[in-house]
Structure formats: structure tokens, C-alpha cells
KETITOR-521919 format. One line per field, with one value per residue (C-alpha): residue in three letters; chain; x, y, z. Coordinates in steps of 0.25 Angstrom, whole numbers, plus 5000, padded with zeros to 4 digits. Example, Ala and Ser with C-alpha at 12.3 -4.5 7.8 and 13.67 -1.06 7.14 Angstrom:
BEGIN
aa (ala/ser)
ch (A/A)
east (5049/5055)
north (4982/4996)
up (5031/5029)
END
This chain:
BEGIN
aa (unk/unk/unk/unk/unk/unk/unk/unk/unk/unk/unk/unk/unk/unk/unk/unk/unk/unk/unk/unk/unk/unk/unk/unk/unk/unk/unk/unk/unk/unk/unk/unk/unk/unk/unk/unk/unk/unk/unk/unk/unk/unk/unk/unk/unk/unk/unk/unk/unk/unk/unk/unk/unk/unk/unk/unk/unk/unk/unk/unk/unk/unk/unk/unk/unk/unk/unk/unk/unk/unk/unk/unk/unk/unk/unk/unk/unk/unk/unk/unk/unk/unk/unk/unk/unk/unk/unk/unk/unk/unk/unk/unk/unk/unk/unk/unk/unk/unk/unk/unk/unk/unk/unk/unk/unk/unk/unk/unk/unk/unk/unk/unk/unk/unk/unk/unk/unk/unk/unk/unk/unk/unk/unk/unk/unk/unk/unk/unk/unk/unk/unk/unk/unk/unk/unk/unk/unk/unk/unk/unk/unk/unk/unk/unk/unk/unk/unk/unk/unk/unk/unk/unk/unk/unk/unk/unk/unk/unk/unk/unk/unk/unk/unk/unk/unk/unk/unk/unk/unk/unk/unk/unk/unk/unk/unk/unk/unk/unk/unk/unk/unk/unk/unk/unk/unk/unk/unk/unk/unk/unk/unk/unk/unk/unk/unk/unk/unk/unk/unk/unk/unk/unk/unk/unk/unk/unk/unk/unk/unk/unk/unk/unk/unk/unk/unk/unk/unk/unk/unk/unk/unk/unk/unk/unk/unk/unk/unk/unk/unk/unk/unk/unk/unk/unk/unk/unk/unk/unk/unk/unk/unk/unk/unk/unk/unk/unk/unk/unk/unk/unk/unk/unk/unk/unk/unk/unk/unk/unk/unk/unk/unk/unk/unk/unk/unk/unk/unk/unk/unk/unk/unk/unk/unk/unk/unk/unk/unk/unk/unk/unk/unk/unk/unk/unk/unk/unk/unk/unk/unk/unk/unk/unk/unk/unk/unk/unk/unk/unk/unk/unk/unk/unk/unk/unk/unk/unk/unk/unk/unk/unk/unk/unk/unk/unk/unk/unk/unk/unk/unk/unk/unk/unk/unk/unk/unk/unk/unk/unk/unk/unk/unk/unk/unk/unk/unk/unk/unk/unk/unk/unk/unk/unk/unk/unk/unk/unk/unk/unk/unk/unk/unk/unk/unk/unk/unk/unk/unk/unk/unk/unk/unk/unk/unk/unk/unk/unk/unk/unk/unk/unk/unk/unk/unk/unk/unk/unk)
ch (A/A/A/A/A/A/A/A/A/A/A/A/A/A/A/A/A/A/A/A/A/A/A/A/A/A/A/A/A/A/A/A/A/A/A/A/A/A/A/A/A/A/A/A/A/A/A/A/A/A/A/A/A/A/A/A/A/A/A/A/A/A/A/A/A/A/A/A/A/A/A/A/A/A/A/A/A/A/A/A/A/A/A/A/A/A/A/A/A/A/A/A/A/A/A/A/A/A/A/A/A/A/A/A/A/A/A/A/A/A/A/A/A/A/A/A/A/A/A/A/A/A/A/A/A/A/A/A/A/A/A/A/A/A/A/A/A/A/A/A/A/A/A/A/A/A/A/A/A/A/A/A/A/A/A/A/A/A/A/A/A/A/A/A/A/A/A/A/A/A/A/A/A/A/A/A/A/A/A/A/A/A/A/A/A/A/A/A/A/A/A/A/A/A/A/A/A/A/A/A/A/A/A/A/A/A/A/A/A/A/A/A/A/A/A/A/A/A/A/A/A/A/A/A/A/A/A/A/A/A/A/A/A/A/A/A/A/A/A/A/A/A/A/A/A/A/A/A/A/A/A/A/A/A/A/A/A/A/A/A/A/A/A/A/A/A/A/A/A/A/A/A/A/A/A/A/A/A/A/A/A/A/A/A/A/A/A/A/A/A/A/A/A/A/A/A/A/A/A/A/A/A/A/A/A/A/A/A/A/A/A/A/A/A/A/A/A/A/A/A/A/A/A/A/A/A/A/A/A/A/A/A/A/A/A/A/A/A/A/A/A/A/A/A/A/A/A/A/A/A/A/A/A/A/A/A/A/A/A/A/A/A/A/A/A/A/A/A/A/A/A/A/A/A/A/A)
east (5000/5004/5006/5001/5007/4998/5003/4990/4981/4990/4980/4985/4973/4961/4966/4965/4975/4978/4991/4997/4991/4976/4969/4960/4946/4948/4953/4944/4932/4938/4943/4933/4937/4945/4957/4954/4967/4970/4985/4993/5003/5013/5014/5014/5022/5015/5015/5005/4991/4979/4967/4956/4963/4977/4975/4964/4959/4965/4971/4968/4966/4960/4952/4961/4975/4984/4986/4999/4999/4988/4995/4998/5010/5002/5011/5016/5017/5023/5018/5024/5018/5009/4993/4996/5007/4999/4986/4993/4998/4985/4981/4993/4992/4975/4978/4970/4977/4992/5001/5008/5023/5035/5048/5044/5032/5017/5012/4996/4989/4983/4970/4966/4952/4961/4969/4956/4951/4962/4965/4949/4950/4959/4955/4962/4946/4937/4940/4929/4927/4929/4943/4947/4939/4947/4944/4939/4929/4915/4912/4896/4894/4878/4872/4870/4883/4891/4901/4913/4907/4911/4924/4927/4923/4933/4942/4941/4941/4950/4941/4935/4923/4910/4895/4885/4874/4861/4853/4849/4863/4858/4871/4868/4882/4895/4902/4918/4928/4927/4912/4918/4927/4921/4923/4938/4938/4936/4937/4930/4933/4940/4932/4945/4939/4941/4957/4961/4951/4946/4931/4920/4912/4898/4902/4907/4895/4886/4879/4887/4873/4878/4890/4890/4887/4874/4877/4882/4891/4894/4899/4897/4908/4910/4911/4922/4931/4930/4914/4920/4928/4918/4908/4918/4921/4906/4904/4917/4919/4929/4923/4909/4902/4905/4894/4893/4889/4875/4863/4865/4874/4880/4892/4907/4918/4921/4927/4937/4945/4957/4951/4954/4966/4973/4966/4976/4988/4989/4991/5005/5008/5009/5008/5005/5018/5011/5020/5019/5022/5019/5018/5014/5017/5006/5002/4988/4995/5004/4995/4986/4997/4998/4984/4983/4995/4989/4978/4985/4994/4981/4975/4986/4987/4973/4968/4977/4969/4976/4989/4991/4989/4996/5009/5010/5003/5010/5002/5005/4994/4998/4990/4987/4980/4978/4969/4959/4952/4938/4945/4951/4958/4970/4967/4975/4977/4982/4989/4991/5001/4996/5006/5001/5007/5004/5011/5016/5006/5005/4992/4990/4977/4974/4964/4961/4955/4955/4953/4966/4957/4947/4959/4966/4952/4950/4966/4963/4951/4959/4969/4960/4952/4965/4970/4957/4959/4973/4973/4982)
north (5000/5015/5023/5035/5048/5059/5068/5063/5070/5080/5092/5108/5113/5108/5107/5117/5127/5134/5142/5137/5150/5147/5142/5130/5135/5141/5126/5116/5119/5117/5103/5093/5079/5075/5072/5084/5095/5108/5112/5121/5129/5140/5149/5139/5128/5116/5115/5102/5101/5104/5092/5089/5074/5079/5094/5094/5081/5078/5090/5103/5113/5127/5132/5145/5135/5139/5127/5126/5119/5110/5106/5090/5085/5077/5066/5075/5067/5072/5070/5057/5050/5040/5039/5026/5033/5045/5035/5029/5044/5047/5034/5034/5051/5052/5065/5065/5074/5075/5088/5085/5092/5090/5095/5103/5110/5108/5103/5100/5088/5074/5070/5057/5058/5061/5048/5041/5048/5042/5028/5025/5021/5010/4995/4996/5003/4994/4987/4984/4996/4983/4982/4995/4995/4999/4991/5002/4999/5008/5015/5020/5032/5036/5047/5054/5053/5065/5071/5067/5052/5052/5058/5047/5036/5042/5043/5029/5022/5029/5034/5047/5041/5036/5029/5036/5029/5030/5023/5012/5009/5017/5024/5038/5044/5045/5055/5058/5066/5077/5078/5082/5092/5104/5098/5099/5114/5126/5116/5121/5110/5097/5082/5075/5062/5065/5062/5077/5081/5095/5097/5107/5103/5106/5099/5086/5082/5085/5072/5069/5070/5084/5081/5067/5065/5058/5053/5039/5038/5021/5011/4997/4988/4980/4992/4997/5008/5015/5018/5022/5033/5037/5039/5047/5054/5058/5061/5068/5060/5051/5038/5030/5019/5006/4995/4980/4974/4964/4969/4974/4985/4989/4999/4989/5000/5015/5018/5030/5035/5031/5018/5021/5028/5016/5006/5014/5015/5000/4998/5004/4994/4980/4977/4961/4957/4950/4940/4931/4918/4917/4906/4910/4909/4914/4930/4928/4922/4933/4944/4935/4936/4951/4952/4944/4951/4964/4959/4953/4966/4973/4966/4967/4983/4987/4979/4983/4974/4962/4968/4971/4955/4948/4948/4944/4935/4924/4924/4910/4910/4898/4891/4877/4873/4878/4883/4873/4875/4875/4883/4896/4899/4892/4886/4896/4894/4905/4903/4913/4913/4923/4927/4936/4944/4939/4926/4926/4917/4910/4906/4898/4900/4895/4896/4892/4896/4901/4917/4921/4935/4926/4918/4928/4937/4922/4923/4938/4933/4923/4931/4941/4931/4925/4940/4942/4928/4935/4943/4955)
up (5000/4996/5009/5008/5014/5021/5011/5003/5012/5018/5022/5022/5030/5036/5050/5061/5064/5077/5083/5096/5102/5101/5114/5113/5113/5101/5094/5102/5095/5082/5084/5077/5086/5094/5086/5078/5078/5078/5071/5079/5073/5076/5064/5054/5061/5066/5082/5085/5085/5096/5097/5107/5109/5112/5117/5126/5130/5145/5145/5154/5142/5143/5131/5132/5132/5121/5108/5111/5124/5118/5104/5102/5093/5083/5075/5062/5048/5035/5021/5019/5030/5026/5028/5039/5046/5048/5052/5062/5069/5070/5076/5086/5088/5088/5079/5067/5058/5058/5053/5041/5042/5034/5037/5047/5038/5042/5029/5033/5041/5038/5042/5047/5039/5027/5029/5030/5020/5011/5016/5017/5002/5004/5005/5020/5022/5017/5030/5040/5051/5063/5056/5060/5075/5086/5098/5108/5117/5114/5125/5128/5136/5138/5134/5149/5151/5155/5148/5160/5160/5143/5145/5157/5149/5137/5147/5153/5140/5132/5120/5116/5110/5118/5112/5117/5120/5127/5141/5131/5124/5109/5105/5103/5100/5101/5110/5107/5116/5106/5107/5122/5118/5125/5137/5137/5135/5146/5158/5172/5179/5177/5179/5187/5184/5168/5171/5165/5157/5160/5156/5159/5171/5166/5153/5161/5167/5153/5145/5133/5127/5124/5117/5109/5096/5092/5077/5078/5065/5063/5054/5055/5059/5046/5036/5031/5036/5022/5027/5041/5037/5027/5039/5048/5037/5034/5048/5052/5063/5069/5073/5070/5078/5074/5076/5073/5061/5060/5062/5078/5078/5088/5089/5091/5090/5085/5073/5074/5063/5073/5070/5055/5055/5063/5053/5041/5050/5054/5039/5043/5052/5047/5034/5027/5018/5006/5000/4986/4983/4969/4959/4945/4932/4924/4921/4929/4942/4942/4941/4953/4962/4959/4962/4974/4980/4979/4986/4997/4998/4999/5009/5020/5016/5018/5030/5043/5051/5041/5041/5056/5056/5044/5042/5028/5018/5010/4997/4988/4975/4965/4952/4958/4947/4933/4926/4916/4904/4912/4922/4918/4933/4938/4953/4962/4976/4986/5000/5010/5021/5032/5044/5055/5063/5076/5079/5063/5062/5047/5042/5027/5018/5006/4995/4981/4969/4954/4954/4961/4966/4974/4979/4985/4990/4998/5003/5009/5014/5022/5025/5033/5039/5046/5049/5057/5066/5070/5082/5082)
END
């Protein structure tokens, strides 16, 4: 596979600008989540970037502090970096839009919706959404609830993302730290139970019917991540409700563009090694084996899932039979020799037949159903 290099989709504008001297009321409400970011420079050099994640969460921050003493130090990449190794920064950084600097000159940023954008027309999305589920936990909060109770159960279970539901189990909603946001701004009194975070006592004890946001946005579990991305693209949002498939649904994870943006970075890490062993002496067969390697090479390349598992493929197509007047196709038979990267583990297939593309269809098949019996 091509790497591609941000430079693709390198933006010169479109993000939000502020100088070191601004205070933070004047750039909270611009943020639109909460991995959102607003660039801070000093005349026209780059000095890092201010975003509700990093800036103000846990921290004691007056509306009239100065962006200088709230500025993070996001990863920076260059216009050679490629699409996965900006994917996994993002991932690793939770920053959502890098700056882009060469040689010391600010050249623009990347966007992760832009790299989604991009890479959502590969094969690698046609993958079901379950493929790319993170296993978090859902966490249900009720509608009553008051706004410290929310943050608490963020807190406790380390998300910033809870269904909300009502006295019956019927989910309404989901409510999001930055739905929150207002309460981390002109702090009256501080909530010692929160750990550190400062919030607005009248706020504190408010339902989070005020603040969450009814319009449940959700993909089905088996359909591909091409739809998903569509959907939060649609919506400008950053997650969606995954429920079951069958005919009772019921919601089985949260899709986030995290989620996503790790699913393209793990094609970084390990990639299948497709091998030939080859016996042909006919213009058909070697234009088969061209065919049939591509396909393999395709497979381990757009499926992380599969190439985080198997360590390479030993692919031996041979004519067993030739063809006959009555039969036009030569007998083929192919064997795959499948080893896994957990206990280097071997596995032999075989299958037989006349039309090498249904042949090998039938290999890959295999292949994937043994990739899935192989824990990580």
C-alpha cells in the first residue's frame, strides 16, 4: 500500500487563532468539542495550542487567566508524515488537529476528519463497525441526575461520554464533557469531592436535563465504517451509539472517531508478508498467481484487525489436473500456510477447484475465519 503524506490534505486556514495575550473567556466559547483547538501564536510563530481536554479540565482556571499559562504542546508533523503516523499521534495525543511545521516554519494543520475523510475510500472501511469497537464499558446515567453525580461517574470510570436514560431504561440522549463545558468557567466555589475540578456551585447540583443532547445519532454494529464516518460527518459529531444487530437492539458500545483513527493507525503496525511459491508454465497461471497475490497482499493491507494477528501467508496455487476437451479449466488446487503471531503458530488450509478467483475468494475466507479463533 501507497503511504500517503499529510501534505494531501494540509489546510492553511480554517483553524482558530488567538495570541498568547488573550484570556480564556474570550476563547471558550469558540471551542466546538472537547478535542477542539484554538492556535496560539506570537506574532507569526507558533507557541502550542489551548483545548478544553488539556487547558481546563482538572485545572483551577480563571475566565480572565492569560492563554499563555494554559497553552499545551500538541505533537507537530511535517508534510511528509504519513496519514498513519499522524493517525496514531492523534490517537496517542487525543489532539484532533495537528500543526504542520517544516523547518521551523508553520505551514498550516491536518485535521482528523480530513484524514477520515480521505482513507474512508479504502477497502480497510468496508469493515464492520464491531471490528473497530473499542472495549469500553457503557455507562448509563439518569436523566435526574445532577450535573456533579455526571461529572463523578466520568471521573470514576475514566470517559467523557455517558447514555442517558430514563426511570424505565429508554435512552434519551447522550450527554458529553463538553455539553459541560460552562461549568468549568468562572468557578464560585470548588466541589472537593470532584478531585480538582472547579465548578460553579449553583451549576453543580442542576439536572443534566438542561444540558444533554436528546438526538440519539447510531449505526448498527455489523455496518461498515465507511456508513459510520458518513454519519458523523453528516451530524458533525464525534461518536454514535452502536446497537446489536437482529431484530432486538440494544446499544453494545460507542463508536468514536478515536475508535477510527486508531482503526488507520494499526495499519502501521504489523503488516502480513505475503510469500509465492509458484508452479507454472502457462500464460493463464502466471497471470493467476499475479491475481491472486494481489488479492492476498490486499487483504493483510486493508484489514488491521487480520494484520495485527498474522504474520505472514505461504500461498502455493498449482494445476493438478489439466484441462479436458469437455472441460475447459485446468483442476487448481491452493494451500495456504497461515502463521500467527501469538505462539508462531502454523495453520494448513487447502482448497480445490477450477476458476483460480473463486479458489482464492475461498482461501481468504479461511484465512479470516482462522484470524478470528486467534486471540491477541
Amino acid at each position: 500500500m501507497k503511504l500517503t503524506t499529510v501534505k494531501r490534505i494540509l489546510k492553511k486556514g480554517g483553524f482558530k487563532r488567538a495570541s498568547p495575550e488573550d484570556r480564556v473567556s474570550a476563547v471558550l466559547p469558540n471551542l466546538q468539542s472537547t478535542h477542539d483547538a484554538v492556535f496560539v501564536f506570537s506574532g507569526e510563530k507558533f507557541s502550542g495550542t489551548v483545548n478544553l481536554y488539556y487547558s481546563f479540565i482538572n485545572k483551577r482556571v480563571s475566565p480572565n487567566e492569560k492563554l499563555k499559562n494554559c497553552l499545551y504542546h500538541p505533537p507537530v508533523i511535517t508534510p511528509e508524515t504519513s496519514l498513519l503516523e499522524a493517525s496514531r499521534l492523534m490517537v496517542e495525543s487525543r489532539v484532533y488537529i495537528l500543526p504542520v511545521i517544516d523547518k521551523g516554519k508553520f505551514l498550516g494543520a491536518v485535521f482528523a476528519e480530513n484524514i477520515l475523510n480521505l482513507v474512508k475510500k479504502w477497502d480497510l472501511f468496508d469493515a464492520k463497525v464491531k471490528q473497530a469497537l473499542s472495549p469500553r464499558k457503557l455507562v448509563f446515567v439518569d436523566l435526574n441526575a445532577s450535573v456533579s453525580q455526571a461529572l463523578s461517574l466520568m471521573i470514576k470510570n475514566g470517559i467523557n461520554r455517558l447514555l442517558v436514560e430514563d426511570k424505565n431504561g429508554s435512552l434519551l440522549g447522550i450527554l458529553a464533557l463538553f455539553d459541560l463545558r460552562k461549568v468549568f468557567t468562572t468557578p464560585k466555589e470548588r466541589i472537593s469531592f470532584l478531585t480538582r475540578i472547579p465548578i460553579k456551585k449553583e451549576l453543580a447540583g442542576q439536572p443534566i436535563k438542561k444540558f444533554y443532547r436528546g438526538l440519539v445519532i447510531s449505526v448498527e454494529a455489523g455496518e461498515s465504517l465507511n456508513k459510520a464516518v458518513s454519519l458523523m460527518r453528516q451530524n458533525n459529531i464525534g461518536s454514535l451509539v452502536v446497537f446489536s444487530e437482529g431484530p432486538q437492539k440494544k446499544p453494545v458500545g460507542l463508536i468514536t472517531f478515536r475508535d477510527l483513527l486508531k482503526f488507520v493507525a494499526d495499519l502501521g503496525k504489523k503488516k502480513g508478508d505475503v510469500s509465492f511459491i509458484h508452479q507454472f508454465n502457462r500464460e493463464n497461471l502466471r497471470l493467476a498467481r499475479e491475481n491472486s497475490l494481489k488479492r492476498m497482499n490486499r487483504l493483510l493491507q486493508n484489514n488491521a484487525l487480520l494484520a495485527s494477528r498474522i504474520k505472514s501467508i505461504s500461498l502455493n496455487l498449482r494445476e493438478i489436473a489439466k484441462a479436458q476437451p469437455q472441460v475447459r479449466l485446468p483442476l487448481m488446487e491452493a494451500t495456504a500456510l497461515v502463521r500467527f503471531y501469538r505462539g508462531n503458530k502454523v495453520i494448513r488450509t487447502k482448497v480445490q477447484g477450477r476458476k483460480v478467483v473463486f479458489i482464492v475468494d475461498k482461501i481468504i475466507n479461511r484465512v479470516k475465519s482462522l484470524a478470528r479463533k486467534q486471540k491477541k
